[in-house]
C-alpha positions as CSV (number, residue, x, y, z in Angstrom):
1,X,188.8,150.7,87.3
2,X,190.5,147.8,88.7
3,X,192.0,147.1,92.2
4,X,194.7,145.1,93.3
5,X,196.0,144.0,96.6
6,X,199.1,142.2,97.5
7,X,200.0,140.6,100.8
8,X,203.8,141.4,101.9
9,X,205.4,139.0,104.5
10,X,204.8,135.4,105.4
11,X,201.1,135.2,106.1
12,X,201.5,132.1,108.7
13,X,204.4,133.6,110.4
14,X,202.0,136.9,111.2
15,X,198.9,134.8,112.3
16,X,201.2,133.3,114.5
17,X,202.6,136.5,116.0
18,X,199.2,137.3,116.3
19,X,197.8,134.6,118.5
20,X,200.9,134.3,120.5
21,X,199.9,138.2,121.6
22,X,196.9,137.3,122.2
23,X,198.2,134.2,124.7
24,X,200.2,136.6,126.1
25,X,198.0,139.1,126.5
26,X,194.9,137.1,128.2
27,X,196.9,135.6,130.5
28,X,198.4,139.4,131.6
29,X,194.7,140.2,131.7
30,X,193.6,137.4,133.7
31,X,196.8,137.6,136.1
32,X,196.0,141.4,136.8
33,X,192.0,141.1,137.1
34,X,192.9,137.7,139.8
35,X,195.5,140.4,142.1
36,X,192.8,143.1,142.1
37,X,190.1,141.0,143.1
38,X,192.0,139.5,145.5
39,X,193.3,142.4,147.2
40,X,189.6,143.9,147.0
41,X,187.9,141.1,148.7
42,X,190.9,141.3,151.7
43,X,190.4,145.0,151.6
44,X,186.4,143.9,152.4
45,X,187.4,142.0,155.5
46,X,189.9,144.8,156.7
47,X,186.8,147.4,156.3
48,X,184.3,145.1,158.4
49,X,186.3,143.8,161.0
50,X,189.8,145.9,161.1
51,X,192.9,145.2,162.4
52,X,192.4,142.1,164.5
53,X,191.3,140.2,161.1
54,X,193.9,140.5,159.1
55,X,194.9,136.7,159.4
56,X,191.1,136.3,157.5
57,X,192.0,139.3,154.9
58,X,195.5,137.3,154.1
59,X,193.7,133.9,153.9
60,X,192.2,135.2,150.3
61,X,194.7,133.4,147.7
62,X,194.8,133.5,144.1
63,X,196.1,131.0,141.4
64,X,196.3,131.6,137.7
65,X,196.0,128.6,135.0
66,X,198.0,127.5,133.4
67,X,200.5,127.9,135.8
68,X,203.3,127.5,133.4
69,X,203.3,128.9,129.7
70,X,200.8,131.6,127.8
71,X,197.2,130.2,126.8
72,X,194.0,132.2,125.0
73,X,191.7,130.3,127.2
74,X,193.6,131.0,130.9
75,X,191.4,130.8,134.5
76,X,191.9,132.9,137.5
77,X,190.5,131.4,140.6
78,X,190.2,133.2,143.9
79,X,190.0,131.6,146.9
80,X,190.0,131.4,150.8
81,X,191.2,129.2,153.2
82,X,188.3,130.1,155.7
83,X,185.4,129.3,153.4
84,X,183.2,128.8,156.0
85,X,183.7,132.4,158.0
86,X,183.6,134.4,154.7
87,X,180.2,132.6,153.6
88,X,178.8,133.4,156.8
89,X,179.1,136.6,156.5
90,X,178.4,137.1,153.1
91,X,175.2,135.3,153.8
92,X,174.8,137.5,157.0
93,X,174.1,133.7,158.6
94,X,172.0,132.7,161.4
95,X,173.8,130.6,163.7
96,X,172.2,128.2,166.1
97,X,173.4,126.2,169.0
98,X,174.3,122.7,167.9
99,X,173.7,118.9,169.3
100,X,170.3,120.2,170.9
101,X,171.6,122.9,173.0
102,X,169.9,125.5,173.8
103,X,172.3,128.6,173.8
104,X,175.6,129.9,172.1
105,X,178.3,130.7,174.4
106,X,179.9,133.9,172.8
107,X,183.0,134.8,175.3
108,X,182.9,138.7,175.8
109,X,186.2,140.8,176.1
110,X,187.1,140.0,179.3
111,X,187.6,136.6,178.4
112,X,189.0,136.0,174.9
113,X,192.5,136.4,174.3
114,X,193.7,139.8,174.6
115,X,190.2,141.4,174.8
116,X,190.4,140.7,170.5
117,X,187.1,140.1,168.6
118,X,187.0,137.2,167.3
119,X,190.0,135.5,169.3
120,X,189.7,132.1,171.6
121,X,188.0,132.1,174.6
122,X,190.5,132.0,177.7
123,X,188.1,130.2,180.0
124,X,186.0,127.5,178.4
125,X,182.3,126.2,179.2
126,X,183.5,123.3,180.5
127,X,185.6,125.4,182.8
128,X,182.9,127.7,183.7
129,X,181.0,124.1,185.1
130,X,183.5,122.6,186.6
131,X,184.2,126.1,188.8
132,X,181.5,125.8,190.3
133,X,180.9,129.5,190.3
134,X,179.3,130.4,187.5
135,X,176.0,131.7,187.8
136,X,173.0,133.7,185.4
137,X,172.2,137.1,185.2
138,X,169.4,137.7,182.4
139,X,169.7,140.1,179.6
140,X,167.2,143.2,179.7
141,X,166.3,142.0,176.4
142,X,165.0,138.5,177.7
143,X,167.2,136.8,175.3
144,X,169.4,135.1,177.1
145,X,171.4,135.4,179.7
146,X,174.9,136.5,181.2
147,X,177.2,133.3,182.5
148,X,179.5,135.3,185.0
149,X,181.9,134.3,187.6
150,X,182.7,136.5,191.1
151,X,185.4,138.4,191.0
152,X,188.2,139.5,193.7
153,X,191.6,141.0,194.4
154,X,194.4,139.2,194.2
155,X,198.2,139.1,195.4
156,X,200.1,142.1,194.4
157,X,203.4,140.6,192.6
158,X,206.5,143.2,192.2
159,X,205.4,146.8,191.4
160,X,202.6,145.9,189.4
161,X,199.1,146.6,190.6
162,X,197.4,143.9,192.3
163,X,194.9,141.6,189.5
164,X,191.5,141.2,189.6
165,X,190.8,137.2,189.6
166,X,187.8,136.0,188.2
167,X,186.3,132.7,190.6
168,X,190.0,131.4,190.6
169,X,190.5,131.1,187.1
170,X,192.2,133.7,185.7
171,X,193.0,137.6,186.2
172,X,191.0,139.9,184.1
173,X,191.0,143.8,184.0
174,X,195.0,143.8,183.7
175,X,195.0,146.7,180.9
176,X,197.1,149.3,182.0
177,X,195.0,152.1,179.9
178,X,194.2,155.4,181.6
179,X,192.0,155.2,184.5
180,X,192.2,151.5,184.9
181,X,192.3,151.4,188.7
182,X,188.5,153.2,188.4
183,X,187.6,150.2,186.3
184,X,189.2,147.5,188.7
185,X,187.1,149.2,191.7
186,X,184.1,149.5,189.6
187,X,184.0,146.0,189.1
188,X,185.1,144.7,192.6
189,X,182.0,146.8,193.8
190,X,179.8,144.8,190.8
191,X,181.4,141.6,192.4
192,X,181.3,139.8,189.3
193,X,182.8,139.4,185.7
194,X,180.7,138.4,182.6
195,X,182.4,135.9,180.5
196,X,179.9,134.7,178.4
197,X,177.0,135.9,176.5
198,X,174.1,132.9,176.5
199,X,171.9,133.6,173.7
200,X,169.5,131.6,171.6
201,X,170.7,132.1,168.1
202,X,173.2,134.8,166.3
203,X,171.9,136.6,163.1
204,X,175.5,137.5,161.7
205,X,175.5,141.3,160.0
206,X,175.8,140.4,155.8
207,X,179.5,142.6,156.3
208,X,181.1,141.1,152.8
209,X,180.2,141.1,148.7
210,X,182.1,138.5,147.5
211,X,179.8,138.2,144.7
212,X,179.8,141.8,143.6
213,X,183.9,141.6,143.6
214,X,183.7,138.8,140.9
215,X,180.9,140.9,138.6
216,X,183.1,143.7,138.4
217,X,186.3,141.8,137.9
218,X,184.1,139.8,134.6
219,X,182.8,143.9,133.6
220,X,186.2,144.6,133.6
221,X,188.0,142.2,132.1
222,X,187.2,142.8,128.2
223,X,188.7,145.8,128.6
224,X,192.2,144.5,130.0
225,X,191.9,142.2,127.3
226,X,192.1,144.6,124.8
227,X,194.5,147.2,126.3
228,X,196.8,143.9,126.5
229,X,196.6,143.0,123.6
230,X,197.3,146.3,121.3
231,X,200.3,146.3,123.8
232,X,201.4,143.3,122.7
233,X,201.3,143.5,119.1
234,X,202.6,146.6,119.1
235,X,199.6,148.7,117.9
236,X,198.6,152.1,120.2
237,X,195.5,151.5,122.0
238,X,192.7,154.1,120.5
């Protein structure tokens, strides 16, 4: 018994179909697998450091390549504009002082901007010197130390409650939650404000998985591939 086959249809013309599904396809693939892992890496920075980072969630970016037109060999690159902060604490980073010095000065709620994590200092160092009212308490730890200023009441202005100012610098304790006026009195009676922490060195918590995001996104990605590209040539995925 003999066999025969016959092709139907212009053999070029369906090759070419073909691998202009496939260009379309890879790059829908690539396109979709870039979004997710950059959404997953600023959903990473919202779960470690909430609300107050979302300026470091939205500095994750993602590009596509080509930028224009369909290609079987397209790139999808993720990337931050903060490459420094993110490796940190992907590395969980131990951070010294620099230029010789001997401590870091972290700025604790009362004096960063808004009480925010994170946020700029409101009274600098060099501020804290040139007051000439900054002074040391150690740390139980005997790690460092705490760089306060004293603190006392100031003016009452209008109907407000009368600040707290910290050696003539700035008020401090102006929150208006629920039983602040206990918390002003409380630290009148301390007499002073912390402002800074003074410590040696800063082992940063390893808080992001940058690297895991891009393993998944490459165990993933066959699979996209494929579901693209039975959607594009018009055959049901099985």
């Amino acid at each position: 018994m003999r066999l025969t086959a016959t092709l139907t249809g212009d053999l070029r013309r369906l090759l070419a179909e073909e691998v202009r599904a496939g260009e379309r396809a890879a790059m829908a693939a690539i396109r979709a697998e870039t979004e997710q892992v950059k959404q997953e890496l600023r959903q990473q920075v919202m779960a470690a450091f909430g609300g107050d980072a979302r300026g470091v969630a939205n500095a994750w970016r993602g590009r596509v390549f080509p930028t224009s037109g369909e290609s079987l060999r397209p790139a999808g690159l993720v990337f931050t504009r903060l490459p420094k902060v993110i490796d940190a604490f992907e590395r969980g980073a131990l951070i010294r002082p620099k230029g010789g010095g001997k401590f870091l000065a972290i700025p604790t709620s009362f004096n960063r901007q808004g009480g925010r994590r994170g946020a700029k200092a409101r009274v600098s160092p060099a501020q804290m010197v040139a007051s000439r009212q900054g002074f040391l308490r150690p740390l139980k730890s005997g790690r460092g130390f705490v760089w306060c200023l004293p603190v006392r009441q100031g003016q009452r202005t209008g109907r407000g409650r009368a600040p707290l100012i910290a050696g003539g610098l700035m008020a401090v304790a102006t929150s208006r939650r629920k039983g602040a006026a206990a918390w002003q009195q409380a630290l009148l009676a301390q007499g002073f404000v912390p402002m800074f922490l003074l410590l040696p060195q800063v082992r940063l918590a390893k808080r992001l998985d940058v690297q895991g995001a891009a393993e998944r996104a490459l165990r993933r990605l066959p699979r996209r591939f494929v579901a693209a590209w039975e959607r594009e040539s018009g055959r049901a995925a099985a």
